[in-house]
FILOTOR-84255 format. One record per atom (N, C-alpha, C, O): x, y, z. Coordinates in pm, whole numbers, plus 50000, padded with zeros to 5 digits. Atoms other than C-alpha are relative to their C-alpha. Example, Ala and Ser with C-alpha at 12.3 -4.5 7.8 and 13.67 -1.06 7.14 Angstrom:
<atoms>
500894988150000
512304955050780
500905012050000
501945011850066
499184988149994
513674989450714
499235010950073
499745022050090
</atoms>
This chain:
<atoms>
499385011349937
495234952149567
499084994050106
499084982250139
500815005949877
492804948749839
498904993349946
498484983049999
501055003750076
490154942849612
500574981749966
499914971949998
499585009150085
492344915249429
499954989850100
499644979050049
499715007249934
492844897249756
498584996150084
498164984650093
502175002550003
488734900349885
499744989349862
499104979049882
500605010750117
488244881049534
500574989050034
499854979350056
499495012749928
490954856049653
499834990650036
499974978750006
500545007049874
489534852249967
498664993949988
498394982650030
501025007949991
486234847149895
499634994249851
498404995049846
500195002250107
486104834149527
500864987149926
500834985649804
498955008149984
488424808449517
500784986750079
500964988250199
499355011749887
490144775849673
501335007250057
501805007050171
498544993649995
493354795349625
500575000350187
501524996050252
499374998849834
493134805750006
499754992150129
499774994350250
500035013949897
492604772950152
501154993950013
501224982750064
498685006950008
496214767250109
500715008850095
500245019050145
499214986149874
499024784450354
500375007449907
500345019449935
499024987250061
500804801050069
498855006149933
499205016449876
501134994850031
497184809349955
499555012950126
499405024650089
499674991449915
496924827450291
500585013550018
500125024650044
499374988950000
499684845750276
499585009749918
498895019149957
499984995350109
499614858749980
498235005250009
498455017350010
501144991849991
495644871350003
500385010550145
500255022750148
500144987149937
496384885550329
501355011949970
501415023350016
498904988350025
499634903850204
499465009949902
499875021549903
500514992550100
497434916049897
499215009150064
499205020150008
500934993649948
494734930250155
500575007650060
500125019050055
499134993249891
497094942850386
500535012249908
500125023749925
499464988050076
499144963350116
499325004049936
499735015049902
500904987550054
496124976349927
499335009650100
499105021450074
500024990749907
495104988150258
500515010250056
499875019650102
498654992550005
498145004550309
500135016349932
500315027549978
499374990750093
498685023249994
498405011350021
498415023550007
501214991450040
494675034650010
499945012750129
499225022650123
499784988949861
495605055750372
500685012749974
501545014149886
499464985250046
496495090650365
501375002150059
502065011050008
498305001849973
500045084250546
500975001749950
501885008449999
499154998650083
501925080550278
499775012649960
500615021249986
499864985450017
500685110750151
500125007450043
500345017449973
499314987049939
501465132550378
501554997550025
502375006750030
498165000550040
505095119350374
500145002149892
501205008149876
499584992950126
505195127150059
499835011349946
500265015649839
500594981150007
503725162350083
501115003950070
501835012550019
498784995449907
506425164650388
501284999049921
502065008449927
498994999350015
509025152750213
500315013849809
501325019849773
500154991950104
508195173949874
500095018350039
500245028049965
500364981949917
507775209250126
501795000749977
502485008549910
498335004749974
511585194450208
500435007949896
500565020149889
499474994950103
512855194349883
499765013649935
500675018149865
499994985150032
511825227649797
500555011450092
500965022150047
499564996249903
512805240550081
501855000649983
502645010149979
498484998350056
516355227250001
500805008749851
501915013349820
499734995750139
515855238549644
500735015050046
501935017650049
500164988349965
515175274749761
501595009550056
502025020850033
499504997949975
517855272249941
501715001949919
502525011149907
498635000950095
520895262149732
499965008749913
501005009749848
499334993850124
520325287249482
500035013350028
500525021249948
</atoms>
């Protein structure tokens, strides 16, 4: 996504417009996002969780 929105930005008229704007920096922004290790560790945390609950209920 970040990639898609770098091509956008610089490859393109597309982001000489406002909704051109947006839309590249929302693409940069959320491929940035997803590429951070944050999420993954909420999802390691919340996966410890669920086993944890598993373990427990049975």
């Amino acid at each position: 996504m970040a990639v898609a929105g770098v091509i956008l930005l610089g490859f393109s008229e597309f982001a000489s417009e406002v909704q051109g704007m947006v839309i590249t920096a929302s693409l940069i922004g959320l491929g940035l996002l997803f590429m951070s290790p944050f999420p993954i560790a909420l999802f390691l945390e919340w996966a410890k969780k669920q086993s944890a609950d598993d373990k427990a209920s049975s």
